[in-house]
ROMARLO-694365 format. One record per atom (N, C-alpha, C): residue number from 0; residue in one letter; x, y, z. Coordinates in Angstrom, 2 decimals. Each point is the difference from the previous one (the first is absolute). Layout:
<site NUM,A,<X,Y,Z>>
...
This chain:
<site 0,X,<243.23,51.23,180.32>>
<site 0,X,<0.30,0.01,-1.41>>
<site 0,X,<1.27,0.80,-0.24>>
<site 1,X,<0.81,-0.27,-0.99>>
<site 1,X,<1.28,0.45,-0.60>>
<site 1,X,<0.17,0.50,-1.21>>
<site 2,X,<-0.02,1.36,-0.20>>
<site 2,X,<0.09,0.21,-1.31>>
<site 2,X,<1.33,0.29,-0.90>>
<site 3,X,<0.40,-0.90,-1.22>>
<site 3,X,<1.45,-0.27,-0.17>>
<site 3,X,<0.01,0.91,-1.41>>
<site 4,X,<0.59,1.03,-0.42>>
<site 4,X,<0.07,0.36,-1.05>>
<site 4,X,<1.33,0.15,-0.50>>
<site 5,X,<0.22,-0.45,-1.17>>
<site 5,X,<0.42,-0.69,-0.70>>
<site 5,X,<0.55,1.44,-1.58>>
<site 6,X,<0.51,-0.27,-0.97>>
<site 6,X,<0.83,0.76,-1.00>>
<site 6,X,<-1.75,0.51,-0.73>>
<site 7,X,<-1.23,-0.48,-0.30>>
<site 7,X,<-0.95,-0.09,-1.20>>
<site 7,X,<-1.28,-0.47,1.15>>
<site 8,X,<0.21,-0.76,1.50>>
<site 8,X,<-1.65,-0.89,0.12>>
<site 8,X,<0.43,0.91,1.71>>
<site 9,X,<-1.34,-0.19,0.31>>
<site 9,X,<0.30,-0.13,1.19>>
<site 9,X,<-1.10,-1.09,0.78>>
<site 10,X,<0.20,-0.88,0.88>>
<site 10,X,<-0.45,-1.07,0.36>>
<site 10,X,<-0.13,0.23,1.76>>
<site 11,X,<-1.10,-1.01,0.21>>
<site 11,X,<-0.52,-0.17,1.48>>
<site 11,X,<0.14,-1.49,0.26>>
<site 12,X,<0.64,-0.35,1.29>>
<site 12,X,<0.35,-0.80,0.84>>
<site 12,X,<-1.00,-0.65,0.87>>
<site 13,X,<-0.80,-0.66,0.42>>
<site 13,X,<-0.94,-0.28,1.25>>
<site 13,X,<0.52,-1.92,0.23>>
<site 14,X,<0.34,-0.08,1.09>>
<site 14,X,<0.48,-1.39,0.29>>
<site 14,X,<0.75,-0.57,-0.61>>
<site 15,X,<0.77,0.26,-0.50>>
<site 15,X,<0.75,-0.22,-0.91>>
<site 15,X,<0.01,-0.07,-1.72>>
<site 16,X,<-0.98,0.25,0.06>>
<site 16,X,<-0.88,0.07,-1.38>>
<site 16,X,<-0.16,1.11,-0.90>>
<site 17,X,<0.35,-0.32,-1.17>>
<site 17,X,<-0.15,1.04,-0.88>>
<site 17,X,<-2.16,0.50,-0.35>>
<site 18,X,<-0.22,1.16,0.67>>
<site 18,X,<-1.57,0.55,-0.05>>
<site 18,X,<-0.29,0.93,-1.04>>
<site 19,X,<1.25,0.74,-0.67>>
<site 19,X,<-1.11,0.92,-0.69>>
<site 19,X,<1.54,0.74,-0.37>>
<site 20,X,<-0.39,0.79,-1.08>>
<site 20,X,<1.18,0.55,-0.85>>
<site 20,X,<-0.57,1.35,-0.68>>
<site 21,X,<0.87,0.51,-0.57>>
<site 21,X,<0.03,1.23,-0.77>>
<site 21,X,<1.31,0.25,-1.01>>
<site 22,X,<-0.36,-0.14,-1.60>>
<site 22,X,<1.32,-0.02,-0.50>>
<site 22,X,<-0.38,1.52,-1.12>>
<site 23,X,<1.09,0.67,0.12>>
<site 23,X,<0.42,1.45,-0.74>>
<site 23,X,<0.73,0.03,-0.88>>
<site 24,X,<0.75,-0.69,-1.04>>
<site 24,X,<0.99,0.28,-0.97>>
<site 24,X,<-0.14,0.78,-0.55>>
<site 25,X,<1.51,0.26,-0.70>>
<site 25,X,<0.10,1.60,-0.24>>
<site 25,X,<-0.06,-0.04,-1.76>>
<site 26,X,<-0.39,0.78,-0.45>>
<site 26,X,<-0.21,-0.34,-1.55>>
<site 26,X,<0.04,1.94,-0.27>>
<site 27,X,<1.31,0.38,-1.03>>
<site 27,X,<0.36,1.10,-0.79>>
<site 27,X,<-0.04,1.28,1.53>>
<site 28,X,<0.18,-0.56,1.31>>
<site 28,X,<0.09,1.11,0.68>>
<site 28,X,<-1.22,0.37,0.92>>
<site 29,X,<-0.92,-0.87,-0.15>>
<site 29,X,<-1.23,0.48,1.15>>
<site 29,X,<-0.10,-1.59,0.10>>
<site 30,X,<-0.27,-0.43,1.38>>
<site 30,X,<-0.51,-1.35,0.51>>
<site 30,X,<-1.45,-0.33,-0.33>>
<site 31,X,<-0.29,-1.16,-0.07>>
<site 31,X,<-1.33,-0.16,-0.51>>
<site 31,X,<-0.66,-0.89,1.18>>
<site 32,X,<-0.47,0.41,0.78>>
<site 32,X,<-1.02,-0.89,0.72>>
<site 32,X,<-0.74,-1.29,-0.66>>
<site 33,X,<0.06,-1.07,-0.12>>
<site 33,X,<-0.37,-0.85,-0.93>>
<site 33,X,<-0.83,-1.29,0.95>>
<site 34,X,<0.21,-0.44,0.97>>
<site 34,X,<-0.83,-1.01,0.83>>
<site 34,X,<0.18,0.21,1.38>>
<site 35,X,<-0.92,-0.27,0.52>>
<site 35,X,<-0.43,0.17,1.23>>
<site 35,X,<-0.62,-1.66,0.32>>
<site 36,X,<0.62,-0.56,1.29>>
<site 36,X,<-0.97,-1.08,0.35>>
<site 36,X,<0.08,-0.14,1.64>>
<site 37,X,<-0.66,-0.70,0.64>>
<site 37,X,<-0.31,-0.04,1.46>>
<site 37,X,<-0.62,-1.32,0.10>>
<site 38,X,<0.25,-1.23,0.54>>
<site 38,X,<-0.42,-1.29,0.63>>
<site 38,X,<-1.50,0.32,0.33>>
<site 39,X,<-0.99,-0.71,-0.43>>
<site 39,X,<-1.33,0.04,0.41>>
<site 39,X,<-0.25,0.39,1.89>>
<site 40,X,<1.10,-0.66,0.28>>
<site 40,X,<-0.64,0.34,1.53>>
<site 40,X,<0.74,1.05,0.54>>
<site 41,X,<0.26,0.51,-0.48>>
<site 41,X,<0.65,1.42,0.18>>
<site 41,X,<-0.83,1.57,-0.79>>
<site 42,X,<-0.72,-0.50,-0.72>>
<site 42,X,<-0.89,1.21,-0.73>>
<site 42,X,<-0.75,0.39,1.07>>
<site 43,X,<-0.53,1.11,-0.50>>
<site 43,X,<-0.96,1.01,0.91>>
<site 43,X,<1.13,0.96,1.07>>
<site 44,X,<1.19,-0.83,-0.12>>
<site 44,X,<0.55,0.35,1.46>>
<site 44,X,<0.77,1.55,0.13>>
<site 45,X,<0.35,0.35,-1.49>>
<site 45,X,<0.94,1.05,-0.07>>
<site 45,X,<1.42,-0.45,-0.83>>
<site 46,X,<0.28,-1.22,-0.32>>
<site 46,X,<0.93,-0.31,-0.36>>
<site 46,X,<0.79,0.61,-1.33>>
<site 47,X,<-1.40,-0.31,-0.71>>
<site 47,X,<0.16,0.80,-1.41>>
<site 47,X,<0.59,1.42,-0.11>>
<site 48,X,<-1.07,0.82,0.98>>
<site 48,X,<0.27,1.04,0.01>>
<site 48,X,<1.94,0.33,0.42>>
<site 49,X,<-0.02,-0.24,1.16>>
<site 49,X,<1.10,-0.25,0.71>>
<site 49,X,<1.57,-0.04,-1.32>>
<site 50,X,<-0.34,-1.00,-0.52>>
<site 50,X,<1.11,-0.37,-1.12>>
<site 50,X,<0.19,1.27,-0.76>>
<site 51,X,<-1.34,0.41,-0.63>>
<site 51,X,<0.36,0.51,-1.27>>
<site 51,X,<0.23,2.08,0.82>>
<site 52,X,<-0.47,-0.48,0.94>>
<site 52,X,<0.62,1.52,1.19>>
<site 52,X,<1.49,-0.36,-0.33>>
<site 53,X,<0.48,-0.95,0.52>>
<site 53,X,<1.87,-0.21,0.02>>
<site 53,X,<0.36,0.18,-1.37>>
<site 54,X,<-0.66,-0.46,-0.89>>
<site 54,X,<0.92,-0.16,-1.90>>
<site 54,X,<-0.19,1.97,-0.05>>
<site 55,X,<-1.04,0.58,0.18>>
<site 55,X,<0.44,1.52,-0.27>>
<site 55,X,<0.96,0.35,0.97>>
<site 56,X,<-0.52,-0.20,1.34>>
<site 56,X,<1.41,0.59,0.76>>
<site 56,X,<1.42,-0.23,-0.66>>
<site 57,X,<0.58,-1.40,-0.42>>
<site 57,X,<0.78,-0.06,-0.38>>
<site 57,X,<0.86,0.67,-1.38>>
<site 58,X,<-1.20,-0.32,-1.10>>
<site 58,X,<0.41,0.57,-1.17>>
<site 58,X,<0.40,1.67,0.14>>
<site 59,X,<-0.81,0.61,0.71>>
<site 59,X,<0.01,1.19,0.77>>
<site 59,X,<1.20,0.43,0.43>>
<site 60,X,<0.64,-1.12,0.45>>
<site 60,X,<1.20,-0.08,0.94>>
<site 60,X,<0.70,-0.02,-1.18>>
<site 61,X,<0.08,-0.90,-0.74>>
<site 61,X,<0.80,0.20,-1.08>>
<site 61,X,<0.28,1.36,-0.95>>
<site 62,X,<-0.96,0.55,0.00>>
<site 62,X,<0.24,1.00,-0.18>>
<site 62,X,<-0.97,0.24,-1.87>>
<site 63,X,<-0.83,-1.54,-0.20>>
<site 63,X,<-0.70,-0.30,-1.15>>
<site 63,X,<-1.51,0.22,0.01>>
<site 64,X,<-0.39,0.18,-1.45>>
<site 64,X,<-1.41,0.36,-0.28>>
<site 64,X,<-0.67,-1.27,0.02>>
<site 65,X,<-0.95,-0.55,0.67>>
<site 65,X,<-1.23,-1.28,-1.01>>
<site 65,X,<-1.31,0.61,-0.01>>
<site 66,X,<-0.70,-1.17,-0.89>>
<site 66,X,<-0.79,-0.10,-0.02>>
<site 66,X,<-0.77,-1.45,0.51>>
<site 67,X,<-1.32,-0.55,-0.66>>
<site 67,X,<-0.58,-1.02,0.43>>
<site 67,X,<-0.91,-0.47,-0.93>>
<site 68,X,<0.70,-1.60,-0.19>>
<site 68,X,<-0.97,-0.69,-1.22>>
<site 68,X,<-0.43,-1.15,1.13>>
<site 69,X,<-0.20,0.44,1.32>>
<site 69,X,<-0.65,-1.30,0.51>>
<site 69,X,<-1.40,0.62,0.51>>
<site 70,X,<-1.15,-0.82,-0.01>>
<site 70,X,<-0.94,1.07,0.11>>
<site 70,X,<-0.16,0.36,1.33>>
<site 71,X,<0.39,-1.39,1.57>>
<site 71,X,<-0.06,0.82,0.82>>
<site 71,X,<0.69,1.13,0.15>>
<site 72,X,<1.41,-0.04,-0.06>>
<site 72,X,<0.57,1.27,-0.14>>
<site 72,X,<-0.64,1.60,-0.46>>
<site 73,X,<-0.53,-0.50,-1.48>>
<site 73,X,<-0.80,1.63,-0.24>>
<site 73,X,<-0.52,0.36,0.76>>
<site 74,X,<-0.78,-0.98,0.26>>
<site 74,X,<-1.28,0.31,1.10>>
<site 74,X,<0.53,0.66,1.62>>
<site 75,X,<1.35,-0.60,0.04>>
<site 75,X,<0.24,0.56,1.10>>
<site 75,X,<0.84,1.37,-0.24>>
<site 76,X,<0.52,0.39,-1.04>>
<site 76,X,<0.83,0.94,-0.32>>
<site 76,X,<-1.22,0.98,-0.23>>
<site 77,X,<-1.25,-0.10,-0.82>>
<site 77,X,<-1.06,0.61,-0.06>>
<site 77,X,<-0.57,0.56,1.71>>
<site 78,X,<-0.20,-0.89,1.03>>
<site 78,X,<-0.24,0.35,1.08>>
<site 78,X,<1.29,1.10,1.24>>
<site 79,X,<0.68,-0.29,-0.97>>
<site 79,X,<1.21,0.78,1.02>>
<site 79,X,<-0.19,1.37,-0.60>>
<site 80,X,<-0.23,0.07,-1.32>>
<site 80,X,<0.05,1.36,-0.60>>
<site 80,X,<-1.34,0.58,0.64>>
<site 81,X,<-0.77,-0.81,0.20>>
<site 81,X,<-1.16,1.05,0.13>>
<site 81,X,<0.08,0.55,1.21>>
<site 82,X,<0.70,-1.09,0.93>>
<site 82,X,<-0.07,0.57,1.37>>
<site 82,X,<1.05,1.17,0.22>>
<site 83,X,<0.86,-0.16,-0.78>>
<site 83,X,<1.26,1.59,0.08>>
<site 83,X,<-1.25,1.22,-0.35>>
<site 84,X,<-0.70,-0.36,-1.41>>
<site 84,X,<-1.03,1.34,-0.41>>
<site 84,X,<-0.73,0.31,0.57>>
<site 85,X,<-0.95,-1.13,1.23>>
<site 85,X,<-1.05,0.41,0.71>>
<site 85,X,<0.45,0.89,1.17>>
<site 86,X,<1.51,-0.13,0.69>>
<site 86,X,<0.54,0.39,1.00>>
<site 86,X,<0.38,1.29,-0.30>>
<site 87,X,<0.29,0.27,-1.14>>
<site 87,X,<0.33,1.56,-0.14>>
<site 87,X,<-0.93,0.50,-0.69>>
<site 88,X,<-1.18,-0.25,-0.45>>
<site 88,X,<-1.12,1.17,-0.43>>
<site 88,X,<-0.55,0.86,0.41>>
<site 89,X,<-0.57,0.64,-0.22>>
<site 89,X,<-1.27,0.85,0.20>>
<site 89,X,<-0.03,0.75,1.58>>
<site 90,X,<0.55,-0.82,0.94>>
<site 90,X,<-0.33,0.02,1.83>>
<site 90,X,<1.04,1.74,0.28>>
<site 91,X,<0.37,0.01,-0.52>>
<site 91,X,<0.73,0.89,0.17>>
<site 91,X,<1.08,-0.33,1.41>>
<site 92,X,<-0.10,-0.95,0.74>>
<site 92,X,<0.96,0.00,1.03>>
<site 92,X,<1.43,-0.78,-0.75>>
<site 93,X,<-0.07,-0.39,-0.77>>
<site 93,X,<1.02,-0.72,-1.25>>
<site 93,X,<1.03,1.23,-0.88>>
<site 94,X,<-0.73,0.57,-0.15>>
<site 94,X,<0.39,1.40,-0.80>>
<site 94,X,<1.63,0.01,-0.57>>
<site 95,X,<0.14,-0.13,-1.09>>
<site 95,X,<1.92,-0.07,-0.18>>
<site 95,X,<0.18,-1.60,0.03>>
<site 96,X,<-0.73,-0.60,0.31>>
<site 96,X,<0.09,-1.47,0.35>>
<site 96,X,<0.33,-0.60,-1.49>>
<site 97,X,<1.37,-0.46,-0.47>>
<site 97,X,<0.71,-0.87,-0.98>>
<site 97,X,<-0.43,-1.29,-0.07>>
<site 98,X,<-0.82,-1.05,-0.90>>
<site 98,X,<0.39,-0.87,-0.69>>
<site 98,X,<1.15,-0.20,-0.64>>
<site 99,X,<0.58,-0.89,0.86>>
<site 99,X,<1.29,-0.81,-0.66>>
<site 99,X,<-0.29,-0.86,-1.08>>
<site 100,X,<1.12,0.08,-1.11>>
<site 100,X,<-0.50,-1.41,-1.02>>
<site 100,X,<-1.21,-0.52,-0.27>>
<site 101,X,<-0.76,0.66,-0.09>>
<site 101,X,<-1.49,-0.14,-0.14>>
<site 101,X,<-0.33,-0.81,-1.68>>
<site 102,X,<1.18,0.46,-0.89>>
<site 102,X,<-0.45,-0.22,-1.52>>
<site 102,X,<1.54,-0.73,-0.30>>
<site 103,X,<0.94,0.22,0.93>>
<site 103,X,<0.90,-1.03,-0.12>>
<site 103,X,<-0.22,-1.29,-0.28>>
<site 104,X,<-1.02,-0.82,0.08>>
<site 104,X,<0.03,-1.34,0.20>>
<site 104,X,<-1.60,-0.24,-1.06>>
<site 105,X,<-0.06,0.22,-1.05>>
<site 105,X,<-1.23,-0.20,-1.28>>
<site 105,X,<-0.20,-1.05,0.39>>
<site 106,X,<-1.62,-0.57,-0.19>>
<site 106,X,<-0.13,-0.66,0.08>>
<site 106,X,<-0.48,-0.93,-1.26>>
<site 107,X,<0.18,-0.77,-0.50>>
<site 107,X,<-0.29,-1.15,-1.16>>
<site 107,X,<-0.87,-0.84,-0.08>>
């Protein structure tokens, strides 16, 4: 698989074929996560995930805030946050341990 990103989407490649996408436009200064899709025979696989991993890396890269009106997205922006909070709680071997952008990216 090939992942092609693009000014706003970023898109996956498999045989030549367009499989699954992720589009971010930018609206007053924070990107908006807005659809998420993946080819039926490609679900379960990670794909989803995979994409909407690259649209933060990137926006990131850019140096921009989003958020997410797609619901996998929340759901996955919801699961990333928790896993930054579960990793630095309570254990004390974490201690000083920073969440990055944790509230950077609201979710909608």
């Amino acid at each position: 698989m090939e992942y092609i990103t693009e000014k706003n989407r970023i898109y996956v490649v498999e045989g030549g074929e367009e499989v699954g996408e992720v589009t971010f436009p930018e609206r007053d200064g924070v990107y908006v996560i807005n659809h998420t899709y993946v080819d039926d025979r490609l679900r379960g696989q990670g794909v989803a995930s995979e994409l909407v991993r690259r649209a933060v890396e990137e926006i990131e890269r850019r140096g921009g805030q989003y958020k997410a009106t797609c619901s996998y997205a929340q759901l996955w922006l919801a699961r990333q946050h928790e896993q930054q909070r579960t990793a630095c709680d309570g254990s004390g071997a974490n201690r000083g341990c920073e969440i990055t952008n944790p509230l950077s990216c609201p979710i909608n």
